[in-house]
Short mmCIF file of the C-alpha atoms (twelve columns), coordinates in Angstrom:
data_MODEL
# 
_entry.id   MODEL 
# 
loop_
_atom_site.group_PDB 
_atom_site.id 
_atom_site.type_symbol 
_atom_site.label_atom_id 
_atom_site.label_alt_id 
_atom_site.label_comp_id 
_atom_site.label_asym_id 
_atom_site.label_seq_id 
_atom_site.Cartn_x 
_atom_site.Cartn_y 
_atom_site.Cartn_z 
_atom_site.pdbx_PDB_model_num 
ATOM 1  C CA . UNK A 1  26.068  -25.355 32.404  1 
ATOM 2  C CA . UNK A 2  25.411  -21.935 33.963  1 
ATOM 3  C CA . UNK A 3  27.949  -20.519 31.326  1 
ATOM 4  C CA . UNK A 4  25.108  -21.921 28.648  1 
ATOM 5  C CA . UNK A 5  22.849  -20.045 30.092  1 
ATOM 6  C CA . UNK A 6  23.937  -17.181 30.313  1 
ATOM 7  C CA . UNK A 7  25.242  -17.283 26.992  1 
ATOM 8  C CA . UNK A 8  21.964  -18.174 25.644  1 
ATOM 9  C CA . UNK A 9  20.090  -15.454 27.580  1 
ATOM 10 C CA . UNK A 10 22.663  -12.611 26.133  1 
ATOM 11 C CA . UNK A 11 22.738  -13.814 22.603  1 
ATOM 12 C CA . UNK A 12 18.671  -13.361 22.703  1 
ATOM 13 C CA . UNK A 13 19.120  -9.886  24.574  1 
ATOM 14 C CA . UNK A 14 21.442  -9.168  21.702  1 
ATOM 15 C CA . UNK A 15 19.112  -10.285 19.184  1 
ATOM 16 C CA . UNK A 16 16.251  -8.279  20.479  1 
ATOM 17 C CA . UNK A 17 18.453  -4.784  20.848  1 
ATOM 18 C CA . UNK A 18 19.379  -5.735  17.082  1 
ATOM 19 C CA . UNK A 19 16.276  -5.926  15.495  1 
ATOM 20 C CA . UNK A 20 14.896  -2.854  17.507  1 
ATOM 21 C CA . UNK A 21 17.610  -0.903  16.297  1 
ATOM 22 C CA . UNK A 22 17.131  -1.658  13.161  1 
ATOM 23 C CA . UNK A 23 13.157  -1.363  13.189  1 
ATOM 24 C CA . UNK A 24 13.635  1.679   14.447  1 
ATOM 25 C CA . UNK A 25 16.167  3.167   11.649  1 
ATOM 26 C CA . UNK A 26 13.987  1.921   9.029   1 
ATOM 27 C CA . UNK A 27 11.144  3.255   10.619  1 
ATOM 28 C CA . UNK A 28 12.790  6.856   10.900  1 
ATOM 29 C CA . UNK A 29 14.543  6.571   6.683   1 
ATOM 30 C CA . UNK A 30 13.069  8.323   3.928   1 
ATOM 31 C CA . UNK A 31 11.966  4.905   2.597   1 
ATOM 32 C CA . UNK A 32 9.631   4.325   5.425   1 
ATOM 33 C CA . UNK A 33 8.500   7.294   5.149   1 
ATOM 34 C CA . UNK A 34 8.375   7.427   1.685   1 
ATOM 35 C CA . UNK A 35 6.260   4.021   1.686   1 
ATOM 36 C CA . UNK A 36 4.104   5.121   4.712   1 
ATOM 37 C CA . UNK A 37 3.380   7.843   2.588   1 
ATOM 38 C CA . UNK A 38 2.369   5.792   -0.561  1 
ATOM 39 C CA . UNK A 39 0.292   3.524   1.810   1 
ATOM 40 C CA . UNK A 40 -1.961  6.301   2.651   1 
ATOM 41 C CA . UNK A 41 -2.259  7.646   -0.803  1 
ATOM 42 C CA . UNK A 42 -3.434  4.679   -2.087  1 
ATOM 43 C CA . UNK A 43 -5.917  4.231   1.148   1 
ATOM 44 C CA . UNK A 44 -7.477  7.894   -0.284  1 
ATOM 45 C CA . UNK A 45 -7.687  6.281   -3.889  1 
ATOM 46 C CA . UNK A 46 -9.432  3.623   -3.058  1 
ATOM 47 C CA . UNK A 47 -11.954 5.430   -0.718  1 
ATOM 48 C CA . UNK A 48 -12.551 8.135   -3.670  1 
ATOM 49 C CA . UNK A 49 -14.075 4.579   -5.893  1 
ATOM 50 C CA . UNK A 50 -17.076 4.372   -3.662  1 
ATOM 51 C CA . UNK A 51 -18.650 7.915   -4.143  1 
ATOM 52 C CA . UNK A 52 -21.510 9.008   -5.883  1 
ATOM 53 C CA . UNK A 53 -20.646 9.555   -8.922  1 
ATOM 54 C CA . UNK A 54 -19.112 5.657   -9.461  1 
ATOM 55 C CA . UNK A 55 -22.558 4.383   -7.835  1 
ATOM 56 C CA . UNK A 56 -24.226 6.487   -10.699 1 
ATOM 57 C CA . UNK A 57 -22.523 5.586   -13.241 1 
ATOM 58 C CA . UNK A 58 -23.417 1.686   -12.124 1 
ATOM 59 C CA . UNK A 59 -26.854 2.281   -11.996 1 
ATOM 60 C CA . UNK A 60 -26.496 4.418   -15.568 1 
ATOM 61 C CA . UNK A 61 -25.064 1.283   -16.957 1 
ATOM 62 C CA . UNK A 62 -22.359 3.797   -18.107 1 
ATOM 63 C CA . UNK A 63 -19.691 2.632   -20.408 1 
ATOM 64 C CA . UNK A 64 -17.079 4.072   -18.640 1 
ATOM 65 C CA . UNK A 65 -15.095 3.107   -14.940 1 
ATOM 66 C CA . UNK A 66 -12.922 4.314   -12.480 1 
ATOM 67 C CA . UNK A 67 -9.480  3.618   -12.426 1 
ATOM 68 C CA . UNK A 68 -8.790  2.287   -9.269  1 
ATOM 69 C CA . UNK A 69 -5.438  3.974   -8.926  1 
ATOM 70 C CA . UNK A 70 -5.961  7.314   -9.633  1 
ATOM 71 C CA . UNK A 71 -10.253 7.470   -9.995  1 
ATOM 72 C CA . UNK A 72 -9.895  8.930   -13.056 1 
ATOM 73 C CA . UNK A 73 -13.060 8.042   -15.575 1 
ATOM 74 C CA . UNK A 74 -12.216 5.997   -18.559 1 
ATOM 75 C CA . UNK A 75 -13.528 4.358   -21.413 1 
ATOM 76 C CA . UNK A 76 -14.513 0.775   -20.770 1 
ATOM 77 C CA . UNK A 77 -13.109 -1.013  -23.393 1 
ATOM 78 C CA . UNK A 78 -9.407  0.594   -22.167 1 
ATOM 79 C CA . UNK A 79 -6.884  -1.464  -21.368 1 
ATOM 80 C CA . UNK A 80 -4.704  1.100   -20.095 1 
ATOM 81 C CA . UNK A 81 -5.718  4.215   -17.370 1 
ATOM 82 C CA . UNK A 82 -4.644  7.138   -19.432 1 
ATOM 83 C CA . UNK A 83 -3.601  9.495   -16.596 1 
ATOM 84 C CA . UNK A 84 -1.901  6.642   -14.484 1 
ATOM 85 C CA . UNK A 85 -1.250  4.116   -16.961 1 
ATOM 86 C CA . UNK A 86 -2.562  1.617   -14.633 1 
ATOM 87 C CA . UNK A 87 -2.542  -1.990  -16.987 1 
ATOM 88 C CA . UNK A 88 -6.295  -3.548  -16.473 1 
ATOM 89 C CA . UNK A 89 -5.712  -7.406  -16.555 1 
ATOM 90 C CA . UNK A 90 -9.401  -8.513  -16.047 1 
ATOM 91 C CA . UNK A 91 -12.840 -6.631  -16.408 1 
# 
């Protein structure tokens, strides 16, 4: 019985070392830090939709709209961003 137990208490040790190991070497690749990096890009995009200029163009009833990808101004009746060519399934 006490060999169970300490079996089961170093395969769980093992388990944890493991995973933060291998947390930590994603954490510290290029990909994580390539996808950290996309994260906060598209954190800035969507923060440039709610200036001025977008509120305007509400209150204008403008006929164009920001992409919310790239905040680029676009025709209305696009389908397609231009600059990003983000695909816009719903208006």
């Amino acid at each position: 019985m006490e060999y169970v137990i300490i079996w089961l208490i170093s395969v769980i040790v093992s388990i944890i070392i493991l995973y933060l190991v291998i947390k930590t070497a994603i954490d510290n690749s290029t990909m994580g830090k390539n996808i950290q990096a996309i994260k906060q890009i598209l954190e800035q995009g969507n923060s440039r939709i709610d200036n001025k200029e977008t509120q305007q163009n509400i209150l204008n009833n403008d006929k164009h709209i920001v992409c919310p990808s790239c905040g680029d101004k676009i025709d209305e009746s696009s389908l397609v961003c231009p600059r990003c060519s983000l695909i816009f399934t719903e208006r």
